[in-house]
N, C-alpha and C positions, 0 to 999 in steps of 0.2 A: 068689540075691542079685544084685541090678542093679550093672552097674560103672558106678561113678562117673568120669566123664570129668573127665580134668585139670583144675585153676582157669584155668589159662592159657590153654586151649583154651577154655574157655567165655569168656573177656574178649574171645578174638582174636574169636568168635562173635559177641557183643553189639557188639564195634565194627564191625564189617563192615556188620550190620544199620543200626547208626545211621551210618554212610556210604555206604549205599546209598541210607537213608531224606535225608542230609540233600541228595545228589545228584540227588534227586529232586526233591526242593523246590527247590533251585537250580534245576532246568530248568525246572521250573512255574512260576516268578518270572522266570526270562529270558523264557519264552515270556509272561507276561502284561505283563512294560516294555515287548516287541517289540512288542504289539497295541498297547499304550497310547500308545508311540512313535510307531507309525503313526495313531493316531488324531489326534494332538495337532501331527503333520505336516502332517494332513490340513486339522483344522482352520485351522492357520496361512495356510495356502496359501489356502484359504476367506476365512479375514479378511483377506490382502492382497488375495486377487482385489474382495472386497466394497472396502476402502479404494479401490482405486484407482476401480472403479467410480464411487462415491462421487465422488470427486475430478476425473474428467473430466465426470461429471452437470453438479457443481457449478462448474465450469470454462465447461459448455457454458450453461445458464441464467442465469449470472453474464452473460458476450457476450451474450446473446440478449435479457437484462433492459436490459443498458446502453444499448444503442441506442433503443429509448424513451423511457427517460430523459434522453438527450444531444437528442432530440427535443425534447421538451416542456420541457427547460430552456434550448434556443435560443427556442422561440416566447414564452414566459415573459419571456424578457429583451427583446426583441422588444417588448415588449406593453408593459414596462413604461417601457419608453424612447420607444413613439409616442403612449402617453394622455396627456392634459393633465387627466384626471377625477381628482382626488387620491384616491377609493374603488376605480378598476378599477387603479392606480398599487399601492394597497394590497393589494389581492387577488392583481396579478401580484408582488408581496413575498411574499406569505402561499404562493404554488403552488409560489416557489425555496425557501423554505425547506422544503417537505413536501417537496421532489425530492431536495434535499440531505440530510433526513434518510433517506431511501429508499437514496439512493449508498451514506451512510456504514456502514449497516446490514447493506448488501449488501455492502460491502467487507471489513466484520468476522465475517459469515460465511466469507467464501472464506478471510479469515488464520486463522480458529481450526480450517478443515477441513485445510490446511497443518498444521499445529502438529498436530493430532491424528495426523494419518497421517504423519507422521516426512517429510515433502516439503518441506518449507523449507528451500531449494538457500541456499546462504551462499556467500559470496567474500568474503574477511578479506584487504584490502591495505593498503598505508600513502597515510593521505589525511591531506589538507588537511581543518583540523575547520572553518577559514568555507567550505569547497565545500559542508559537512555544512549549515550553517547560513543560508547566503544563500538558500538556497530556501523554508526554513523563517520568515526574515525577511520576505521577499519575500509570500507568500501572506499571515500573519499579522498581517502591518501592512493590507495590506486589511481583513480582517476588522476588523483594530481600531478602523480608520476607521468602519466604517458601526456598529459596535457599540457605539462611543463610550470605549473600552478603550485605556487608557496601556500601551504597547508597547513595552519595548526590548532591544535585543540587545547585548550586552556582544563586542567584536571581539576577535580572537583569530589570532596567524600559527603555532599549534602544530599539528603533524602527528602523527594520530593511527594505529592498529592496528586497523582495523574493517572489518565490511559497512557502506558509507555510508550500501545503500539500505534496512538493516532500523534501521540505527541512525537513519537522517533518522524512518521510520517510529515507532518509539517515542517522539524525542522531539514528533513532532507530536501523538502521542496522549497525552501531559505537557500540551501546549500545547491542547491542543482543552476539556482536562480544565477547564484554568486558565479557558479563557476561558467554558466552559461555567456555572461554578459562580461569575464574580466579574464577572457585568455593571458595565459603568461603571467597574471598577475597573481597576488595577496590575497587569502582569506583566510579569517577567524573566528574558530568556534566557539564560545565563552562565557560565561557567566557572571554577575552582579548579582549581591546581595542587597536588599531591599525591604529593610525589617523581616518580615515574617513570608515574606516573598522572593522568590529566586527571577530576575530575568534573565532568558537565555538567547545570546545575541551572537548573530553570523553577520561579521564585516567585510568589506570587500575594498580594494583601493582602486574598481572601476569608473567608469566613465559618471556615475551617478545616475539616477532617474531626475527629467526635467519637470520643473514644479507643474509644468500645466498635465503632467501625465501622473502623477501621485496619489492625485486626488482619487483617480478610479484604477489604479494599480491593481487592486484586488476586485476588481470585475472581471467576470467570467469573457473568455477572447477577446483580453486585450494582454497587447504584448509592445515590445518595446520598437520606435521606428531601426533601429538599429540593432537588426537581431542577429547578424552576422552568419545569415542566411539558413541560422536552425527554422525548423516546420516545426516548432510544436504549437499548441491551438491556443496559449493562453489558459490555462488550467490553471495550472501548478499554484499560485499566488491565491486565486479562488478559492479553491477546496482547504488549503491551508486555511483559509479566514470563514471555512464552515465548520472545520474540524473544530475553530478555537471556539466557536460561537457556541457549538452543542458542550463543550467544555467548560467553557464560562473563564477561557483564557484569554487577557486580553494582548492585543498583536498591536505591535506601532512599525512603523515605516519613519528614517531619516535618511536624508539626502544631502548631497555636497554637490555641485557641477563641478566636474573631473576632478575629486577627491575622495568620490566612493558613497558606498549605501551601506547602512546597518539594517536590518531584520531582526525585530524582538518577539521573543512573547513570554509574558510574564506568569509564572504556577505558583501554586501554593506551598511554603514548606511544610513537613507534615509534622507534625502535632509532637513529637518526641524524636532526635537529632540524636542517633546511635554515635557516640565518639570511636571513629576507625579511622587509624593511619591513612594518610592521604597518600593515594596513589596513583599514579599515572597509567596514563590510557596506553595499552600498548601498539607499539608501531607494527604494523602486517609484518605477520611472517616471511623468514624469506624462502622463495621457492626450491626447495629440496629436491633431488635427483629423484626418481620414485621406479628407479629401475628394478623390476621384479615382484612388483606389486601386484598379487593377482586380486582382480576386479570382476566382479559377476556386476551385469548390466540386467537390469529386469523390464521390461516396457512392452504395454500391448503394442504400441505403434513402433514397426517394421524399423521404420528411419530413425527412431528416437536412439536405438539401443545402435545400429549401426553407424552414427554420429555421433556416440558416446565409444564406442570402440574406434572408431578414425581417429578422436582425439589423445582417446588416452594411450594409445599404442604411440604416438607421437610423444608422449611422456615418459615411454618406458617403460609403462603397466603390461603387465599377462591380464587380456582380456577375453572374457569369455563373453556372450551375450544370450540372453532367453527371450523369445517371444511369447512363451505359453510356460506354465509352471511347472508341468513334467520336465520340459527341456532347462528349469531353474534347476528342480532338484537333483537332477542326473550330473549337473555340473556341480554342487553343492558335494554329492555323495564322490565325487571321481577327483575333484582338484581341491588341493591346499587354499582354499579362496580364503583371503584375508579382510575382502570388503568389499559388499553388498550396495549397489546402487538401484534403487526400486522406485517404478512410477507407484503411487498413494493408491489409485483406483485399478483393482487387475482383473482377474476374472470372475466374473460371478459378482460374490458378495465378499472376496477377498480382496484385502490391500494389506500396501505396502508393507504395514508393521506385521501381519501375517508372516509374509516372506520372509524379514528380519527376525522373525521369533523362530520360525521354523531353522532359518540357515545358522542360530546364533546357537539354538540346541544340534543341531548335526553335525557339524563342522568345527573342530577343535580350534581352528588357524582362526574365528572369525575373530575380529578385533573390533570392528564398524560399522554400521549400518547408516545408510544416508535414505531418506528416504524424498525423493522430488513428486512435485504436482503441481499443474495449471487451476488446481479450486484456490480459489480464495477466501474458499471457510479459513476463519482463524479457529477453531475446533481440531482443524486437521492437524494444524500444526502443533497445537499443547496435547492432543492424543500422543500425536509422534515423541515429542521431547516427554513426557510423560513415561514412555517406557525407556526412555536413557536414548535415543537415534536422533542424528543429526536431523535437520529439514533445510530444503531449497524450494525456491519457487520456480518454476515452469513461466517464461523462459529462460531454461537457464545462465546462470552468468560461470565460465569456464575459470574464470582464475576465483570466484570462491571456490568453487568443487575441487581446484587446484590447489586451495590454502588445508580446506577439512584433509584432502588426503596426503598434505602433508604431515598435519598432526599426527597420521596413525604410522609416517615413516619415523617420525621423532624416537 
């Protein structure tokens, strides 16, 4: 007869077993997160390497687009300012506005490939909300001039909690919105206070947005059934409501059926409210004779500087142009040049502000230095305003270059 082995002994048996077995399993589970860890590492590492990719691509074709553009909308303006044919008048109309939709298009790609790939550098300090505003006044009251569009900006001496330059950017794409959708019409820039909160609201007395289209208003390529034949891709509203998300500003949308649309978004006021005389946003300069103004033009690209000479000779300017910096300085050392317009990137490992420092100690006459470029480093720009010189972005816009050099006729 078999001896029967203890109970006890048998339980200590089957546990052993099912903790050998479950010991097991735990290592087969460790060892398959390690692979899946490392794959999923790998992958990562993959999609930033591809984002960044992506992002210097789009970086470098964005520059490389701009400079034809900033080309063909000096010759443009150019063109349209020496015909006296009121059809070639029309056509050089009809080329600024296909160029300008081209910029804006191209601008709104390179902010949604920011915003995708987590690269939308921020700097949140305490500003002045008319610094925010005058620029936006300024540009917008042009438009509104030639578009026929009642324009106004409600002043303001409160100090705000923001990035000035992604907040200026939102609300212009409020503004582009308004003026897009309410030809002929009404729009207002303005502000509400809101305890310890500023909302800053662009009204319109257009057509409205209808309630079944609101709801996704701010998705990416969507755009209104009634766009009155503008291309642009649906950006603008999007990028606005990623700008406010990485800012932690919040955006509201209201509506009327054909009584109009308001656009808000609300900032923070900033912790200590400096008491200064309240002052109003000033209206655009008006465009002064600029007869006799000699102008040095600087630019590696051939067509940039002779697009910048077509134009400003139609203005009245003594214009000189450089394609290479010997041919700056000679004109530097030989003519009373009064103001220096320079592409940012030139030869070598020289730029813009180079030129402007060089032409500002040689030249007794200089008064000005403007300096333009198609990067869209914001580096370039606070280097530039940093040593005292104007900046413009590539492509350029002819009636601000128009406004700066009348300052220096003032």
């Amino acid at each position: 007869m078999k001896k029967r082995r203890p109970a006890a002994l048998v339980e200590a048996s089957n546990l052993k077993a099912i903790t050998e077995d479950l010991e097991y399993r735990v290592q087969q589970r460790t060892q398959e997160l390690e692979i899946l860890n490392q794959a999923l590492q790998l992958a990562r590492e993959q999609a930033e390497h591809q984002a960044r990719s992506k992002s210097r691509f789009l970086a470098a074709v964005g520059h490389d687009l701009m400079q034809p553009l900033s080309a063909a909308r000096l010759f443009s303006s150019a063109l349209k300012e020496s015909t006296s044919d009121p059809q070639s008048a029309q056509f050089a109309e009809h080329i600024e506005r296909a160029l300008s939709t081209a910029e804006y298009l191209l601008t709104d790609l390179l902010d949604v490939s920011r915003l995708e790939s987590g690269k939308l550098d921020t700097k949140v300090t305490d500003v002045l909300l008319a610094d925010v505003l005058q620029p936006l006044a300024s540009e917008f009251e042009i438009l509104a001039k030639h578009q026929g569009i009642d324009f106004r900006v409600i002043e303001t001496s409160h100090r705000i909690t923001t990035d000035a330059k992604l907040l200026r950017r939102t609300l212009q794409n409020f503004l582009t919105n308004a003026f897009r959708y309410n030809p002929k019409g009404s729009v207002l820039l303005g502000v509400r206070r809101d305890q310890d909160k500023i909302r800053i609201e662009v009204w319109d007395n257009g057509p409205g947005i209808p309630i079944t289209q609101q709801k996704r208003i701010f998705e990416e390529f969507t755009r209104l059934d009634d766009c009155s034949g503008d291309s642009g891709l649906g950006l603008g509203l999007a990028i606005a409501r990623g700008i406010c998300r990485v800012l932690d500003h919040p955006i509201e949308l209201r509506s009327w059926d054909q009584r109009g649309t308001v656009f808000s978004v609300t900032v923070p006021l900033a912790p200590q409210q400096i008491k200064i005389p309240s002052l109003s946003i000033p209206s655009i300069i008006e465009l002064l004779p600029l007869q006799g103004l000699c102008v040095l033009c600087v630019d590696n690209e051939l067509d940039i500087v002779q697009g910048m000479k077509a134009l400003l000779s139609r203005w009245g300017c003594v214009v000189f142009i450089a394609n290479t910096w010997n041919e700056a300085v000679c004109h530097l050392q030989a003519s009373p040049i009064s103001v220096v317009v320079s592409d940012y990137h030139l030869w070598g490992n020289r730029t813009g502000v180079d030129m402007l420092t060089f032409a500002k100690k040689q030249t007794p006459t200089f008064s000005m230095g403007i300096v333009i470029s198609a990067d869209r480093d914001s580096n370039i720009k606070q280097k530039v305003k940093a040593q005292g010189y104007c900046f413009l972005q590539k492509p350029l816009k002819p009636i601000k270059l128009r406004v700066l050099l009348n300052q220096c006729k003032l």
